[in-house]
N, CA, C and O of each residue as an XYZ file, in Angstrom:
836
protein
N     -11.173      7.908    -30.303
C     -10.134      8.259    -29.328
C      -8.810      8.492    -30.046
O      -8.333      7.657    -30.814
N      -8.174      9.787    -29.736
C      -6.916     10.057    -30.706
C      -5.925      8.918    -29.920
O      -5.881      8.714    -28.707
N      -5.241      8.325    -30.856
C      -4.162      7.393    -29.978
C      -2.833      8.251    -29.374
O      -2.152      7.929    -28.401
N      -2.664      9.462    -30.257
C      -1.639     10.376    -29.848
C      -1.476     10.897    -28.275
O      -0.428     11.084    -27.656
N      -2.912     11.078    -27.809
C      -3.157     11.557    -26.798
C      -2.988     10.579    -25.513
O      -3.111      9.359    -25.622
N      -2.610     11.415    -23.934
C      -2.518     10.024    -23.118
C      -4.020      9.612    -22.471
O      -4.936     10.365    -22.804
N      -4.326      8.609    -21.675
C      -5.970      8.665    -21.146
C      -5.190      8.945    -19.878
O      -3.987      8.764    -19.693
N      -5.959      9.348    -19.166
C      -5.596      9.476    -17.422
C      -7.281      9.783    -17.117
O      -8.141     10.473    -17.664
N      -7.234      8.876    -15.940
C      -8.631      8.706    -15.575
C      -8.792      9.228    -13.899
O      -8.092      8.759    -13.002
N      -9.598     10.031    -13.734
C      -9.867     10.842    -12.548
C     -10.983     10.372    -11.617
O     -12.017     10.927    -11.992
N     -11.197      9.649    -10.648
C     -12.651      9.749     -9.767
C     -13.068     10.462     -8.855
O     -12.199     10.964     -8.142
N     -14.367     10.740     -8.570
C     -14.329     11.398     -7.124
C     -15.494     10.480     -6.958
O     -15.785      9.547     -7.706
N     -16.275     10.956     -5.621
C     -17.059      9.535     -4.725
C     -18.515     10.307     -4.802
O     -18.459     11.537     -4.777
N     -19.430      9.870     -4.866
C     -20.692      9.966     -4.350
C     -21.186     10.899     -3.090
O     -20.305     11.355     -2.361
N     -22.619     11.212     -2.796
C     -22.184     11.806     -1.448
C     -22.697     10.236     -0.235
O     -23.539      9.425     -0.619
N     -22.302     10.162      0.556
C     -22.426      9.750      1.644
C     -22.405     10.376      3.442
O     -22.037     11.507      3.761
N     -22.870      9.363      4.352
C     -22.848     10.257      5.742
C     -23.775     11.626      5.579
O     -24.818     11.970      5.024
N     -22.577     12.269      6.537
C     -22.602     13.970      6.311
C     -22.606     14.438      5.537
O     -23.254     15.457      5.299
N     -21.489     13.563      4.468
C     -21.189     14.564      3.391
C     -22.571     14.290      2.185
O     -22.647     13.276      1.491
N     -23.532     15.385      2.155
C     -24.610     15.181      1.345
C     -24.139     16.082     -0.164
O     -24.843     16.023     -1.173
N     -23.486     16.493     -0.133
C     -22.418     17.053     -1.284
C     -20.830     16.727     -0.999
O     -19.976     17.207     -0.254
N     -20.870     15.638     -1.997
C     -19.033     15.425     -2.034
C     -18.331     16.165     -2.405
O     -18.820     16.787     -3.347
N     -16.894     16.610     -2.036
C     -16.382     17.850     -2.175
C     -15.010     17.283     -3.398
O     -14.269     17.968     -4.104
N     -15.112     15.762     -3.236
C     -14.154     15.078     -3.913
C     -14.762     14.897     -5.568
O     -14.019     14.648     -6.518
N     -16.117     15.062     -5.666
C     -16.983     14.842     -7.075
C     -16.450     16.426     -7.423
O     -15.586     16.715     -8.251
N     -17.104     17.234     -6.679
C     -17.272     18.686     -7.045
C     -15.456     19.291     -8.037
O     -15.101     19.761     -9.118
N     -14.841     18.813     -6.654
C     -13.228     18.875     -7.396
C     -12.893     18.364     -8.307
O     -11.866     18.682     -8.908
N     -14.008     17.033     -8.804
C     -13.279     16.160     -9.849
C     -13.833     17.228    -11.143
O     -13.223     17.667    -12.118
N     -15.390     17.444    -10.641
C     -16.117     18.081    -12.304
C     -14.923     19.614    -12.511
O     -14.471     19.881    -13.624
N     -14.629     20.325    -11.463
C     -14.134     21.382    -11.813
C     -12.853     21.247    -12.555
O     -12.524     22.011    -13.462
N     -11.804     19.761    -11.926
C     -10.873     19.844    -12.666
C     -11.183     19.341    -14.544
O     -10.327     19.546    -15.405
N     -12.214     18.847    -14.772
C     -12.569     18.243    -16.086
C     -12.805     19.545    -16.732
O     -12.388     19.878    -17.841
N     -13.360     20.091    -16.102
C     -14.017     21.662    -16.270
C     -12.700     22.517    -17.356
O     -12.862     22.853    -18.530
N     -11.263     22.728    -16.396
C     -10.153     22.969    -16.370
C      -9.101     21.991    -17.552
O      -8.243     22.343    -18.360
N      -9.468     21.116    -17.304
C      -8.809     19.994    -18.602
C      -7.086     19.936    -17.919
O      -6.651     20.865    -17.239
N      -6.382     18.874    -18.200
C      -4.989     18.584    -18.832
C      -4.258     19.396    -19.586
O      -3.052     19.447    -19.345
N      -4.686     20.018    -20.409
C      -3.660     20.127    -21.542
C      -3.771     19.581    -23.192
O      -3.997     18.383    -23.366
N      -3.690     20.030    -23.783
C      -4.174     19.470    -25.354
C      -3.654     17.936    -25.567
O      -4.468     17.347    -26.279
N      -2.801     17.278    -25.266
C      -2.174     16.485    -25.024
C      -2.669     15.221    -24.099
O      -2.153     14.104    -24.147
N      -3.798     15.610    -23.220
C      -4.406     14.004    -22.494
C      -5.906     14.466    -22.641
O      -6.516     15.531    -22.737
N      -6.258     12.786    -22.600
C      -7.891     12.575    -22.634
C      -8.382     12.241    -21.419
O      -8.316     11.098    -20.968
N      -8.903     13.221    -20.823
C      -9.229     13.016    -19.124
C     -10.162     12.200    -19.284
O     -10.444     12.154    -20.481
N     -11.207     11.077    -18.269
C     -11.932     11.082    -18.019
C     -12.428     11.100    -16.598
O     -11.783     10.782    -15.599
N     -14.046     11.650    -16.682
C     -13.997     11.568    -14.724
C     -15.231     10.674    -14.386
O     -16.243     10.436    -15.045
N     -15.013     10.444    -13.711
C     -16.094      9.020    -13.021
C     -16.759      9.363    -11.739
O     -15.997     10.135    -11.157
N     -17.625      9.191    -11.157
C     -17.988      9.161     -9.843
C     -18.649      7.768     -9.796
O     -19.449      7.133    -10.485
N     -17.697      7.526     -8.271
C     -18.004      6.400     -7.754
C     -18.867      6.060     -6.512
O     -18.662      6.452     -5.363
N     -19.872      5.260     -6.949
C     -20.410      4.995     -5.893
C     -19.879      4.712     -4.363
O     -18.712      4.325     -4.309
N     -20.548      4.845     -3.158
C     -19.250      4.160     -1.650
C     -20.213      3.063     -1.693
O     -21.397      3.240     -1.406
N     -19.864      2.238     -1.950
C     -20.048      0.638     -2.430
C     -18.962     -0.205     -2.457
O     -18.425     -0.208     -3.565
N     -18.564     -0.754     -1.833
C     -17.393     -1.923     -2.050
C     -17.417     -2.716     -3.272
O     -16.523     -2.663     -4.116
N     -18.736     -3.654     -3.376
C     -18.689     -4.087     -4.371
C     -19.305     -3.280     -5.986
O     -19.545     -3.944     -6.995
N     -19.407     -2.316     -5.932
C     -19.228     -1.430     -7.062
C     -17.802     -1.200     -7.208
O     -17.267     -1.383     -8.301
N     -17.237     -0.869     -6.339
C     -15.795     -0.717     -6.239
C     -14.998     -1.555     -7.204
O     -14.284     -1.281     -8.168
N     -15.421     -2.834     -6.524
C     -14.615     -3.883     -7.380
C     -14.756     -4.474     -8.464
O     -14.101     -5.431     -8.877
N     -15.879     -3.761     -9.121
C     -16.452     -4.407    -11.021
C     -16.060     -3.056    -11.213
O     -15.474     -3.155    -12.292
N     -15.981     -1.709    -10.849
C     -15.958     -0.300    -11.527
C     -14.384     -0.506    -11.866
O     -14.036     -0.874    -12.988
N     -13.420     -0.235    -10.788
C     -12.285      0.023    -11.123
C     -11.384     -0.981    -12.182
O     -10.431     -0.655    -12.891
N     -12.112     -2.477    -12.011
C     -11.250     -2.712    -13.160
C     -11.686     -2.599    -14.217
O     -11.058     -3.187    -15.097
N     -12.750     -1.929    -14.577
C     -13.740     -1.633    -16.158
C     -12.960     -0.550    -16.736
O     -12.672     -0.338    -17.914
N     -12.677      0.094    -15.682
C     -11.502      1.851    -15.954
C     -10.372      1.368    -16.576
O     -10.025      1.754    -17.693
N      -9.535      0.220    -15.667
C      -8.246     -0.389    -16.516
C      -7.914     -0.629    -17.676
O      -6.933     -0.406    -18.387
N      -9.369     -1.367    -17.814
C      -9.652     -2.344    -19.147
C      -9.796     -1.479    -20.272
O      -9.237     -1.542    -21.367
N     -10.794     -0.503    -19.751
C     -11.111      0.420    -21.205
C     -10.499      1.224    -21.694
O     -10.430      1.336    -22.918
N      -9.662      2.292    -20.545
C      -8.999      3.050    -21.339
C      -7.143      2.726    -21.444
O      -6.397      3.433    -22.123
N      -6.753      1.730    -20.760
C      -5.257      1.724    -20.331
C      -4.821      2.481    -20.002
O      -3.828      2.737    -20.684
N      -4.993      3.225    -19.116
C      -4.905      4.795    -18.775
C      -3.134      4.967    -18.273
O      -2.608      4.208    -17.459
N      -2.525      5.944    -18.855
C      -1.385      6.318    -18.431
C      -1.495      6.470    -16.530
O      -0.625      6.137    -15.725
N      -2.552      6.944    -16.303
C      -2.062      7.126    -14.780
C      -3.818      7.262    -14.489
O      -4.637      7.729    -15.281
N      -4.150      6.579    -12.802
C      -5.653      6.875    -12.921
C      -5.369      7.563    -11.123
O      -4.535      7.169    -10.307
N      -6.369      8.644    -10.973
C      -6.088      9.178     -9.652
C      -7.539      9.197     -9.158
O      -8.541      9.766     -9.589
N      -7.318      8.372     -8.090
C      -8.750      8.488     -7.429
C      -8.838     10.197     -6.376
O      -7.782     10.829     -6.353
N      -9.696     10.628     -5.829
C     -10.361     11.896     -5.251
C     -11.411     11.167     -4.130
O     -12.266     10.354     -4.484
N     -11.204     11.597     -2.698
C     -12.220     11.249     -2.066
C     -12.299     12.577     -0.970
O     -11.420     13.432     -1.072
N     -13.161     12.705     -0.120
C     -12.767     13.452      1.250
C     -12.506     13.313      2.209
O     -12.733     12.150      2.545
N     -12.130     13.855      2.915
C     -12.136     13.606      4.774
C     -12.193     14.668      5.439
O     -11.445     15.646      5.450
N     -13.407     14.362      6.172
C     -13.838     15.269      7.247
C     -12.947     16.057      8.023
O     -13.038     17.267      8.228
N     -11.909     15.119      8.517
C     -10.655     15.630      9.280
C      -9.683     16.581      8.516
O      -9.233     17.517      9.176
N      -9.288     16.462      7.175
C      -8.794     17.359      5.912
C      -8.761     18.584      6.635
O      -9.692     18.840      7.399
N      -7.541     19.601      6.455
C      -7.238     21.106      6.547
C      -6.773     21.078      4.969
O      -7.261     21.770      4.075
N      -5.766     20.163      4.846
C      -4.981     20.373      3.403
C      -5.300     19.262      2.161
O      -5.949     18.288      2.542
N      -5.064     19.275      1.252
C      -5.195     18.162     -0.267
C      -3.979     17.565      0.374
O      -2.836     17.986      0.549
N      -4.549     16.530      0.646
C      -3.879     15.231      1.080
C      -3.158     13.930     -0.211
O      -4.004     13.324     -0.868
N      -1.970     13.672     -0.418
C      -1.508     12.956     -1.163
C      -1.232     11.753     -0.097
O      -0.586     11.760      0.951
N      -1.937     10.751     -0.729
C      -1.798      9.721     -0.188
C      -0.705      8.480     -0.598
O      -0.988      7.847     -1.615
N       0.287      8.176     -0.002
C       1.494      7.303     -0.572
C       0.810      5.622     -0.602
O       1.375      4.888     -1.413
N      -0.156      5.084      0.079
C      -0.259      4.128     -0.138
C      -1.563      3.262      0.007
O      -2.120      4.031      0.790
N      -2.495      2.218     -0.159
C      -3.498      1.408      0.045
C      -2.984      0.064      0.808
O      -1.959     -0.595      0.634
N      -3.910     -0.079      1.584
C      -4.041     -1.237      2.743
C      -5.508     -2.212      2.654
O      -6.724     -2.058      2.542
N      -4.369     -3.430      2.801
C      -5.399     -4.292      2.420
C      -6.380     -5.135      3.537
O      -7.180     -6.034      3.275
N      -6.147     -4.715      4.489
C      -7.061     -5.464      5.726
C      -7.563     -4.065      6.846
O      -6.928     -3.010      6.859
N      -8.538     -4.263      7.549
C      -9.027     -3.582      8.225
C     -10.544     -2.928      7.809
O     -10.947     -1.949      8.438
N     -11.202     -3.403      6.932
C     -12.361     -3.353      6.677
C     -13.862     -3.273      6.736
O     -14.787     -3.724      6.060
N     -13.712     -2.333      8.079
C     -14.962     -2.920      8.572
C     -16.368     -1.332      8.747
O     -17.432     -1.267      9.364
N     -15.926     -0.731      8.222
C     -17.237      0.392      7.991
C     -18.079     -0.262      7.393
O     -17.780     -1.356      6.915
N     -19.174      0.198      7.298
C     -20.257     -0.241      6.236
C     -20.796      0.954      5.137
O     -21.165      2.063      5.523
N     -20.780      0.580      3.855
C     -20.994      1.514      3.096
C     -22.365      1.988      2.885
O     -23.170      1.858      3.807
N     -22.788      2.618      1.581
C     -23.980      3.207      1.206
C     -25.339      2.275      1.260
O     -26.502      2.628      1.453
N     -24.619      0.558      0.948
C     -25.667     -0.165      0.891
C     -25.751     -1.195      2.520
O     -26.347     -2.254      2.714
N     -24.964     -0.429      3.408
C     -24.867     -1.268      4.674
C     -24.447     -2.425      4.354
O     -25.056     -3.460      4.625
N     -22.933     -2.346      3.501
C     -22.487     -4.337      3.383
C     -21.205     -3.829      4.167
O     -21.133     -2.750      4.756
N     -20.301     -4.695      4.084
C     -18.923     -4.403      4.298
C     -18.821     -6.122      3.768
O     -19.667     -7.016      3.730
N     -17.472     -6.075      3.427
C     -16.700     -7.743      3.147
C     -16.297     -8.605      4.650
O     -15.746     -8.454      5.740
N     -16.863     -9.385      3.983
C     -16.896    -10.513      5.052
C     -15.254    -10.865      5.633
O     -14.829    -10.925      6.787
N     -14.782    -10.998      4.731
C     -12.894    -10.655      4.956
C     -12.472     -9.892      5.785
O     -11.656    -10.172      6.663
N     -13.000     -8.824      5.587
C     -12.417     -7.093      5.633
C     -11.417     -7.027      5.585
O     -10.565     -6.661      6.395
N     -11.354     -7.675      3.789
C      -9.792     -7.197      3.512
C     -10.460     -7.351      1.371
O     -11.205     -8.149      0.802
N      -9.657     -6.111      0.884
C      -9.924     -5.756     -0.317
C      -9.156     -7.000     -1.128
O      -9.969     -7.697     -1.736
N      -8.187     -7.300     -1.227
C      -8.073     -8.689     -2.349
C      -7.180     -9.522     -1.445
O      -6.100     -9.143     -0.993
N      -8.005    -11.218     -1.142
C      -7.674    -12.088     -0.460
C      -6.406    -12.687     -1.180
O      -6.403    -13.111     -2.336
N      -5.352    -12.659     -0.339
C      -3.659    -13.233     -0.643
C      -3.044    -11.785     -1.248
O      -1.844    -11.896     -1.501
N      -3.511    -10.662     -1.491
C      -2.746     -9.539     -1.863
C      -2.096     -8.693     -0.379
O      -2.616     -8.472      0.715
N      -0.885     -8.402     -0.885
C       0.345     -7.865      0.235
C      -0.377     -7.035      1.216
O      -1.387     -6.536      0.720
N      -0.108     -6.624      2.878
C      -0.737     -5.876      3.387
C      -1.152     -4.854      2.734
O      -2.345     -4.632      2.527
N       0.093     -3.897      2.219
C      -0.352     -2.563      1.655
C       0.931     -2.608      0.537
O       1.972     -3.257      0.431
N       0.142     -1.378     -0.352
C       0.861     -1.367     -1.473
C       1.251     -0.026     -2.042
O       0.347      0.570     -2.628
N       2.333      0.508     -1.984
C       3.229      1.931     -2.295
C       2.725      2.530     -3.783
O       3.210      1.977     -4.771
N       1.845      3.552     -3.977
C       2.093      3.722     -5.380
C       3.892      4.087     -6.073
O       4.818      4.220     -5.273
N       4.048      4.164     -7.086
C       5.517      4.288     -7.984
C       5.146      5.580     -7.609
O       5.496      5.319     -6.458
N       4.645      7.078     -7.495
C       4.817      8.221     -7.679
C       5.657      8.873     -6.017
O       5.394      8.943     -4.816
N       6.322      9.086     -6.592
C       6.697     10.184     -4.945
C       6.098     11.623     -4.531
O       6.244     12.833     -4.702
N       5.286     10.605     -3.838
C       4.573     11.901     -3.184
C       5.188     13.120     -2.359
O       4.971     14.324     -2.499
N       5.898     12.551     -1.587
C       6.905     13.851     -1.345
C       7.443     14.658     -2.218
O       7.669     15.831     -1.920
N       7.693     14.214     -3.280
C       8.647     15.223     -4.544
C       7.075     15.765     -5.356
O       7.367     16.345     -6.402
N       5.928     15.726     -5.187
C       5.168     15.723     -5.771
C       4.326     17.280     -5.064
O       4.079     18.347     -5.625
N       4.077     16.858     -3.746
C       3.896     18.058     -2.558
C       5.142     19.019     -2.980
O       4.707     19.992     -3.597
N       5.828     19.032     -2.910
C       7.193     19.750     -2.561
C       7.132     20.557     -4.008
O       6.978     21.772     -4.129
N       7.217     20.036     -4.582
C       6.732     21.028     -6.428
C       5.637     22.001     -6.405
O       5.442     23.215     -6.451
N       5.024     20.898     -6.314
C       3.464     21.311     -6.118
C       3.171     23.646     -5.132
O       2.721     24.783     -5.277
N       4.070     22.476     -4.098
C       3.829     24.159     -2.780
C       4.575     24.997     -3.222
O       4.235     26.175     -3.117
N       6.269     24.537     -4.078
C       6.483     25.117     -4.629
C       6.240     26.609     -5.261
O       6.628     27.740     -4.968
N       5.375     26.025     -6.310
C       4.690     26.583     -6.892
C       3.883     27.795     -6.889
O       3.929     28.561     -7.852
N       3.325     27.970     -6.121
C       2.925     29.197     -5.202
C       1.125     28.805     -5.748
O       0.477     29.649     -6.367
N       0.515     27.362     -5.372
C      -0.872     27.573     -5.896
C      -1.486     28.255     -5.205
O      -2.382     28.878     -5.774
N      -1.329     28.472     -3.724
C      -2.120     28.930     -2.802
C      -3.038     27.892     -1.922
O      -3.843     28.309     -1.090
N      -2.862     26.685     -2.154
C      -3.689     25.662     -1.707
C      -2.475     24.659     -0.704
O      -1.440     24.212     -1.199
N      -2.781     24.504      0.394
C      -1.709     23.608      0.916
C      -1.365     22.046      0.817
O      -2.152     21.221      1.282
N      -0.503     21.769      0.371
C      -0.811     19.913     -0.193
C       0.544     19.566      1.214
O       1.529     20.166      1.644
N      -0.341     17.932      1.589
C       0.586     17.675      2.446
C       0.242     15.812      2.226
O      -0.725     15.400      1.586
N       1.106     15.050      2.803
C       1.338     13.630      2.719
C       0.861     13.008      3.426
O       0.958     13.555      4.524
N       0.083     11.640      3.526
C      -0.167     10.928      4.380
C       0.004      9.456      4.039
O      -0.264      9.145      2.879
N       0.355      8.629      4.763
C       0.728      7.020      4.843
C      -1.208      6.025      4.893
O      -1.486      4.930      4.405
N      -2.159      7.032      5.695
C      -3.087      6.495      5.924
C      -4.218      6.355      5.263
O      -4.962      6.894      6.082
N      -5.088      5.952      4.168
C      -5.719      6.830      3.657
C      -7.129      6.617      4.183
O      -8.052      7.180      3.596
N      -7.415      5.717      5.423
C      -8.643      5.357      5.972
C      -9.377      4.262      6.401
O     -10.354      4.313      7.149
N      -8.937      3.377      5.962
C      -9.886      2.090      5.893
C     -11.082      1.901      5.424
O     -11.589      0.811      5.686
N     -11.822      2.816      4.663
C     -12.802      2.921      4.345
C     -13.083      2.999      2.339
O     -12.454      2.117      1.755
N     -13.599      3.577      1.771
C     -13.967      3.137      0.382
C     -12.818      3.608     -0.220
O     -12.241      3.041     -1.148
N     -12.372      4.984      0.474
C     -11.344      5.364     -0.277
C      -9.969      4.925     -0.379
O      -9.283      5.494     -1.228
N      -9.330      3.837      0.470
C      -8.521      3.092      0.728
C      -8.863      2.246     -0.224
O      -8.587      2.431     -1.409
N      -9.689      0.934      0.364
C     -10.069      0.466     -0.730
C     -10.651      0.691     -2.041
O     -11.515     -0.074     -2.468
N     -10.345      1.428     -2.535
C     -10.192      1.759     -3.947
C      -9.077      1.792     -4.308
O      -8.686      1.313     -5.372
N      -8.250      2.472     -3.325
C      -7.179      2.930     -3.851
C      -6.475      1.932     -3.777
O      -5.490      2.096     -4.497
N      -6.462      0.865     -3.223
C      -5.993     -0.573     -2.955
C      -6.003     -1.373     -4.274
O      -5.036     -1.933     -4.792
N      -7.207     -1.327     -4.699
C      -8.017     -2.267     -5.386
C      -7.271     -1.728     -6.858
O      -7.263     -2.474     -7.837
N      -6.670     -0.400     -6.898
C      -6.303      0.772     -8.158
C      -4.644      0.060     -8.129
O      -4.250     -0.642     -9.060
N      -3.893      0.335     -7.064
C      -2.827     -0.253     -6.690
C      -2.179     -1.630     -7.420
O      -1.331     -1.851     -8.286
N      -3.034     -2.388     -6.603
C      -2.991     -3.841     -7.083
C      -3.142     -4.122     -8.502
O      -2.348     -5.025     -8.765
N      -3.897     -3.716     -9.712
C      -4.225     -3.523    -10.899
C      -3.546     -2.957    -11.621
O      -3.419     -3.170    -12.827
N      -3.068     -2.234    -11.034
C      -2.087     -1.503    -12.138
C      -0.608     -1.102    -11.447
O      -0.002     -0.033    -11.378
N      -0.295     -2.525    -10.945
C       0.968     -2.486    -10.427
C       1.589     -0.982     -9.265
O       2.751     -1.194     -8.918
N       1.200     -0.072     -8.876
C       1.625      0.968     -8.284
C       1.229      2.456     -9.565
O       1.725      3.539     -9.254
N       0.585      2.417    -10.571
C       0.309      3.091    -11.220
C      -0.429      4.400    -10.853
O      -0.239      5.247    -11.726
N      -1.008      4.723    -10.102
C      -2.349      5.165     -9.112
C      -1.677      6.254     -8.618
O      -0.526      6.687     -8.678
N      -2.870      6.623     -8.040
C      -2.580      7.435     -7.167
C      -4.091      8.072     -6.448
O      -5.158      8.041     -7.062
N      -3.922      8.710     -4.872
C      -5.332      8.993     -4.238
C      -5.207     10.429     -3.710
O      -4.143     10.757     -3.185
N      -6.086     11.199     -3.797
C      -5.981     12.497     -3.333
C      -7.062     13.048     -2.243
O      -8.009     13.671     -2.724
N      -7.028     12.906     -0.988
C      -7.825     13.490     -0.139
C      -8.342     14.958     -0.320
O      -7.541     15.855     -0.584
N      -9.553     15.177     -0.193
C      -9.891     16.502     -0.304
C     -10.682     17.524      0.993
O     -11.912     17.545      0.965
N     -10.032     18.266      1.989
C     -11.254     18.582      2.567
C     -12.554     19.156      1.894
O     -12.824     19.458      0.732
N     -13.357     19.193      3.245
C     -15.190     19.588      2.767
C     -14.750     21.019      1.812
O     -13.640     21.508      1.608
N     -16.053     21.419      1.364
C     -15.948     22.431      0.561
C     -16.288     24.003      1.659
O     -17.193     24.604      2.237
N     -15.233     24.027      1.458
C     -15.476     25.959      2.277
C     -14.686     25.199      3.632
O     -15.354     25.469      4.631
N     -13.752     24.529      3.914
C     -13.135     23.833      5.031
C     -11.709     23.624      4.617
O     -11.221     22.494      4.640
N     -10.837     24.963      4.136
C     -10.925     26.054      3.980
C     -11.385     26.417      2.255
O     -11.904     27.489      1.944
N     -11.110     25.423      1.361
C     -11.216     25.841      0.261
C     -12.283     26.064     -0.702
O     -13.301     25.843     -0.046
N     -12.588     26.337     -1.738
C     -13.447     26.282     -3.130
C     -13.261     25.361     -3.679
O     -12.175     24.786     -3.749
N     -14.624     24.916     -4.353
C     -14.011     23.832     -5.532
C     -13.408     24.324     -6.830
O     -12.863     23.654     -7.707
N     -13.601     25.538     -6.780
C     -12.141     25.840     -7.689
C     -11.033     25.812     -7.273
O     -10.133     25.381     -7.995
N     -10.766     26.288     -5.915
C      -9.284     25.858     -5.656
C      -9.143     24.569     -5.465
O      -7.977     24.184     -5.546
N     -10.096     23.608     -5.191
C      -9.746     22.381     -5.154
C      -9.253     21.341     -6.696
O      -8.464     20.412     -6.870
N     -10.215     22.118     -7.593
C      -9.703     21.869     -8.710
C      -8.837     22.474     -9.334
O      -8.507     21.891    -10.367
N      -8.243     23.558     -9.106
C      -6.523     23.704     -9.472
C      -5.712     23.216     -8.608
O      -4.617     23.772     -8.695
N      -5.759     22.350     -7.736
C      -5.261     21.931     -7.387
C      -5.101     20.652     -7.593
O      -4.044     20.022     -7.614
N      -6.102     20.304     -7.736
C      -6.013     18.563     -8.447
C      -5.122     18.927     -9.593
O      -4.128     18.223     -9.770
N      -5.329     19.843    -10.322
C      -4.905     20.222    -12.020
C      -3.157     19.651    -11.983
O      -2.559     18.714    -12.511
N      -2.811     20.665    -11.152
C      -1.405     21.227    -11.051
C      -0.749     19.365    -10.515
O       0.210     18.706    -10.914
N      -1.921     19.058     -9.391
C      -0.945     17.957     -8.413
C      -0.695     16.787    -10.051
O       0.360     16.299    -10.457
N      -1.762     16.691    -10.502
C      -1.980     15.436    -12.011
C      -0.675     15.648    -13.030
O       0.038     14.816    -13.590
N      -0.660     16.924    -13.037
C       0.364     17.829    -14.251
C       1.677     17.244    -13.154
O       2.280     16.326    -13.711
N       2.011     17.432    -12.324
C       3.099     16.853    -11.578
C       3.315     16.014    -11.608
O       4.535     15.883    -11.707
N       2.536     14.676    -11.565
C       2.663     13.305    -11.502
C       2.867     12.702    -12.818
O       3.592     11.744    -13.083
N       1.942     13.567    -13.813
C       2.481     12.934    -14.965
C       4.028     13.469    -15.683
O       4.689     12.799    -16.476
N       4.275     14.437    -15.322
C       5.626     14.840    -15.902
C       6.666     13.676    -15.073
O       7.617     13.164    -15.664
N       6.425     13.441    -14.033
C       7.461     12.645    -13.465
C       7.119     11.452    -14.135
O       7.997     11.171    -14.952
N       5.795     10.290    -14.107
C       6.472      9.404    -15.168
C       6.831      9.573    -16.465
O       7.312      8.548    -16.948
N       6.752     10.762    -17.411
C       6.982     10.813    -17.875
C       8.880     10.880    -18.152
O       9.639     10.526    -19.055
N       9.010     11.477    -16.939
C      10.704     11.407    -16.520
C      11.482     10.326    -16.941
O      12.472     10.300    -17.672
N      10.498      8.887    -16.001
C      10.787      8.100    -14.995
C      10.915      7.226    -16.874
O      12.072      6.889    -17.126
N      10.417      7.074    -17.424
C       9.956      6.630    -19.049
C      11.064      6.390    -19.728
O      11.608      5.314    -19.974
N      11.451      7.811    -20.102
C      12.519      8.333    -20.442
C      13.672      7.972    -20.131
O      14.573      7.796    -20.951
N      13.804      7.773    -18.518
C      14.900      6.917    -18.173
C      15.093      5.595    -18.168
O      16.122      4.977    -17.894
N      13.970      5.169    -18.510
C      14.045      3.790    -18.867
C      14.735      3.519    -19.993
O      15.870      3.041    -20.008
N      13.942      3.874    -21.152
C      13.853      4.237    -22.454
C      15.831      4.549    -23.313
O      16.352      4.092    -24.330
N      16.387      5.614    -22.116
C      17.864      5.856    -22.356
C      18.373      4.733    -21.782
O      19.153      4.085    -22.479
N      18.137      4.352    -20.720
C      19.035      2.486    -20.445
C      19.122      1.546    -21.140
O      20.018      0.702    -21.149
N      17.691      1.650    -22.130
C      17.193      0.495    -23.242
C      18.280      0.834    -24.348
O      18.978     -0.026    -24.885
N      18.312      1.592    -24.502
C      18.727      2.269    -26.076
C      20.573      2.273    -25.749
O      21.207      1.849    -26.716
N      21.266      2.609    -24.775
C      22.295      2.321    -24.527
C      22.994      1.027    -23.968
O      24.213      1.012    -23.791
């Protein structure tokens, strides 16, 4: 592993339900497909909808690579646009996943805060992003489900202090391609990391002065 380079770690989900092709995997392989930039070491994962896979997977991701920034990918049926999600919630738990469990709690980490804000601004993140002229519409949401993809993104949250980040995807052909879904992941990642990279920097000049 070059140390020069940053890790940023990407997931998308399994298929489940309806969805017998995930549109959030498909987006993840295309953006790997597409790469970062000479400069980061992507990796992409697919995650089982398993709760407790959930919770031995994501912190194995932490551990191994220290990843500058890790962005989970899931779908929703309801999706028109690539959904940036501002935050994970920790109670309300009660779907049952791939293996018919759900937590007896129904809540992703017992004594952790209701919900938890990632550090990235998603609004300034959309707003670049559409900017831009990708052709793909990105828009914000507070909710991200109660279901695996929350909790993940919860479970991502909590671990790495607000580091994270979650990206809703609609189905595939509902309206988009998984190529446009994966330039769109591309562009939204390339956004997020230039801003901490900002955010670094300004640290970095407070330190030094």
């Amino acid at each position: 592993m070059d140390n020069s380079k940053r890790n940023v770690v990407v997931t998308g989900f399994e298929p489940f339900g309806a969805h017998t092709i995930n549109a959030s995997w498909v987006a993840v392989q295309e953006l790997k497909r597409l790469g970062l930039g000479k400069d980061v070491d992507l990796h992409v994962y697919e995650v089982p909808v398993e709760y407790q896979a959930v919770q031995s997977l994501v912190p194995s991701l932490w551990k191994q690579y220290h990843p500058q920034l890790v962005v989970h990918v899931g779908v929703s049926g309801m999706a028109t646009t690539v959904t940036l999600e501002k935050c994970g919630r920790n109670h309300g738990y009660k779907g049952l996943d791939n293996s018919r469990f759900c937590p007896h709690s129904q809540c992703c980490i017992e004594g952790g805060p209701d919900y938890i804000d990632s550090v990235i601004d998603m609004e300034l993140v959309c707003k670049r992003v559409t900017a831009s002229g990708l052709g793909v519409a990105v828009s914000v949401s507070k909710d991200a489900g109660r279901y695996l993809c929350d909790f993940t993104y919860y479970t991502s949250l909590y671990l790495s202090h607000g580091r994270s980040a979650f990206v809703h995807v609609p189905p595939i052909a509902k309206p988009y391609s998984g190529e446009d879904l994966g330039r769109a992941l591309q562009a939204i990642i390339q956004e997020m990391l230039d801003m901490l990279d900002r955010a670094e920097e300004k640290i970095h000049c407070q330190h030094v002065h």
